[in-house]
C-alpha positions as CSV (number, residue, x, y, z in Angstrom):
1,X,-27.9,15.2,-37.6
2,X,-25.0,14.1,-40.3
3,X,-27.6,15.3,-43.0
4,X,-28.0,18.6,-41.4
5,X,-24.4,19.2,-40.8
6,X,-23.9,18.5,-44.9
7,X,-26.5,20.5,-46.3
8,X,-24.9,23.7,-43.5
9,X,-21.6,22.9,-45.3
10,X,-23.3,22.6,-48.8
11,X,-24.9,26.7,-47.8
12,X,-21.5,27.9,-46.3
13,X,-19.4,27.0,-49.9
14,X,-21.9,28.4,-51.9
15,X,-22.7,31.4,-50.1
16,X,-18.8,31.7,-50.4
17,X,-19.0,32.0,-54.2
18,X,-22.0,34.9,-54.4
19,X,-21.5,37.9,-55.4
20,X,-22.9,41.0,-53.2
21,X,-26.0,41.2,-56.1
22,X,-26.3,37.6,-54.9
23,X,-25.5,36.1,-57.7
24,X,-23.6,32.3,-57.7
25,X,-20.1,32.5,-59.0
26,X,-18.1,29.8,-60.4
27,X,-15.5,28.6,-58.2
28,X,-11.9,30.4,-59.1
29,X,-10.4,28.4,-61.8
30,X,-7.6,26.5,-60.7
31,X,-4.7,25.5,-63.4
32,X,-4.4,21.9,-64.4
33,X,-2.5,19.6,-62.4
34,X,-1.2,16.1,-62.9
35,X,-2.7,13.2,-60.9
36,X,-0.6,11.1,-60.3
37,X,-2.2,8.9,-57.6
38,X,0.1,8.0,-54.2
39,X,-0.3,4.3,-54.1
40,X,0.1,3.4,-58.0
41,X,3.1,5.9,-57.6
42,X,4.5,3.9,-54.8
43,X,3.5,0.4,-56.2
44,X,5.7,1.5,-59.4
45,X,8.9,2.2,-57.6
46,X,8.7,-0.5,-54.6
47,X,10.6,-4.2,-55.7
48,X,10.7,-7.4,-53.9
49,X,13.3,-9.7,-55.1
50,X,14.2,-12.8,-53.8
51,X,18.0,-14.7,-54.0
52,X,19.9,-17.6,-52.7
53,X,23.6,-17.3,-51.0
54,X,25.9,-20.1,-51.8
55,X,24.6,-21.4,-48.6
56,X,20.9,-22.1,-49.6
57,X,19.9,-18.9,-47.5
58,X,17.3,-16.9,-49.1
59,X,17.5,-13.3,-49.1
60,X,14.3,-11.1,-49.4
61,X,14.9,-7.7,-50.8
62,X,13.3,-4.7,-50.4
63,X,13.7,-1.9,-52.7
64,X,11.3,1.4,-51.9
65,X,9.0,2.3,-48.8
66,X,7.6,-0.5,-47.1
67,X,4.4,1.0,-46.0
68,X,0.7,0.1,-46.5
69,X,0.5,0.0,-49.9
70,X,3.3,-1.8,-50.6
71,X,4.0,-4.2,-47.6
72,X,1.2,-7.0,-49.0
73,X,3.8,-7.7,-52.3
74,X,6.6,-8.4,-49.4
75,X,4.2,-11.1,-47.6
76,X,3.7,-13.9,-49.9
77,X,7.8,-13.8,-51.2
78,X,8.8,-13.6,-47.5
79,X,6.5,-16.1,-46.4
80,X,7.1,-18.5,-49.1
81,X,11.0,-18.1,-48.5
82,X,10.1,-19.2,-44.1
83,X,8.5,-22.2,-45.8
84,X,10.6,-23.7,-48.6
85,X,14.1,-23.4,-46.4
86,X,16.0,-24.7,-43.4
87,X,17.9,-22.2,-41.3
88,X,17.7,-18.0,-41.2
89,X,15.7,-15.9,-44.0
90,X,17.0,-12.4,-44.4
91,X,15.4,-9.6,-45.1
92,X,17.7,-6.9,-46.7
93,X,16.7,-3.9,-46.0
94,X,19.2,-1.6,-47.2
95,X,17.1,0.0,-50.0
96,X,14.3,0.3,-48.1
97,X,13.2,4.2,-47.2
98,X,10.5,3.7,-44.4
99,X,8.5,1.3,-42.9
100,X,5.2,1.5,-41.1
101,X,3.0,-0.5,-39.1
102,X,1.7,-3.2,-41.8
103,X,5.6,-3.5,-42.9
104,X,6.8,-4.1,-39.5
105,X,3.4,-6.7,-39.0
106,X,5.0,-8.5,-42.1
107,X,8.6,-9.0,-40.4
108,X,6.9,-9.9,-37.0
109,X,5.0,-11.9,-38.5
110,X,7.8,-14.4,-40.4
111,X,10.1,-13.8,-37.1
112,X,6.8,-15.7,-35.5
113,X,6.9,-18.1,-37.9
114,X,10.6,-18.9,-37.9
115,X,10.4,-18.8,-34.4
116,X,8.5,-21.6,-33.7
117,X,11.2,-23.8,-35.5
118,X,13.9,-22.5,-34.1
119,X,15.0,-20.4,-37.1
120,X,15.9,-16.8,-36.9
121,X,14.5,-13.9,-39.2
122,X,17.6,-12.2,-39.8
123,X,17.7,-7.9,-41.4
124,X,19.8,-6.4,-43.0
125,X,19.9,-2.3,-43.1
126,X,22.8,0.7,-42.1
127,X,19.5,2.9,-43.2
128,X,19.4,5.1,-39.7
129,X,15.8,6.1,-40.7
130,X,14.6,1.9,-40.8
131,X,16.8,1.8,-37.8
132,X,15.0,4.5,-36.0
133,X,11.6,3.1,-36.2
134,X,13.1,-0.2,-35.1
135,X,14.0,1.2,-32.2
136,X,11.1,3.8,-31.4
137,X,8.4,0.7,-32.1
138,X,11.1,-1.2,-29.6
139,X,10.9,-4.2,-32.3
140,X,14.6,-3.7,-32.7
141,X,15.4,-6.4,-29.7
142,X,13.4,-9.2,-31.3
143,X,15.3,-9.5,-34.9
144,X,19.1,-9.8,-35.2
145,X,20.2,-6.4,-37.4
146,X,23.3,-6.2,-39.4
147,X,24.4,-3.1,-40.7
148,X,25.2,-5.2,-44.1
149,X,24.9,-7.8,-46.1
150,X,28.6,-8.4,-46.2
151,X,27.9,-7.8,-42.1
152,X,25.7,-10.6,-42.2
153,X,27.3,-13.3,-44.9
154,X,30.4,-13.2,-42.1
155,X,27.7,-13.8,-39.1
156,X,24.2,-15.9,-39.2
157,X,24.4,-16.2,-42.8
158,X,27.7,-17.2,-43.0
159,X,28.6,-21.3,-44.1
C-alpha cells in the first residue's frame, strides 16, 4: 500500500514537469542557498558554564536555547554539580532563550535528585519567555525562581 502511495507521488511530480508535447522538463532552477544545518547552528551558539560562589554553591549557566539539541551538554555539568556538592545547585537561566521538553526533563530531573537529599534545585531567570513555559508546563511550583542572580545570592544562595 506505502509502495503504491510512493510510486502515485513519484507520477504526480513528474507529470508536473511535462510539457503539453509530453515531454519531461527539468525542475525550475532554484538559486543557491546556504545550508546551514539547525542543530550544528544551535550547538555553536548554546554554552554551559559552570562556577562556584564564595559559598561553595555551584552555579550552572545556560547561554542559548535549551531545546533538544542542546539540553544533553546541560545534563552531565548539571548532574555532576548535584553530585560533588552539599546544599542548593543553581541553574542560571537568564541567558537562556527557550526551553522545551527535554530541557525541562533535565531540570526535573536534578530537582529529583536533589530532592531526595533534601537539597533544593534553585533557577535563576527575569526571562518572561523561560518564565512562561514554567508556568504553562505548571513546573514553575516545583523549583524555587529568582528573578536574579543578585535575587538569589541574598536568598538560598546566600552564606
Amino acid at each position: 500500500m506505502a509502495g503504491n502511495t510512493l510510486r502515485r507521488m513519484e507520477i504526480e511530480m513528474m507529470e508536473a514537469h511535462q510539457s503539453p508535447t509530453g515531454v519531461t522538463q527539468a525542475p525550475p532552477a532554484r538559486s543557491p542557498q546556504p545550508c546551514v544545518l539547525g542543530p550544528a547552528r544551535h550547538r555553536a551558539s548554546f554554552v554551559v558554564a559552570t562556577e562556584w560562589l564564595d559559598n561553595g554553591v555551584p552555579v550552572v549557566s545556560v547561554t542559548g536555547d535549551l531545546d533538544m539539541a542542546t539540553a544533553p551538554a546541560l545534563e552531565d555539568p548539571l548532574l555532576a554539580a548535584c553530585d560533588h556538592t552539599e546544599g542548593p545547585v543553581a541553574v542560571d537561566l537568564a541567558r537562556c532563550g527557550f526551553i522545551d521538553l527535554r530541557g525541562l526533563h533535565i531540570l526535573l530531573a536534578a530537582q529529583e535528585r536533589l530532592e531526595r537529599v533534601r537539597r533544593e534545585l534553585v533557577l535563576i531567570t527575569g526571562n518572561p519567555s523561560v518564565l512562561r513555559i514554567l508556568q504553562i508546563t505548571r513546573v514553575d511550583g516545583l523549583f524555587e525562581i529568582h528573578p536574579s542572580r543578585a535575587a538569589a545570592t541574598g536568598g538560598s544562595l546566600g552564606a
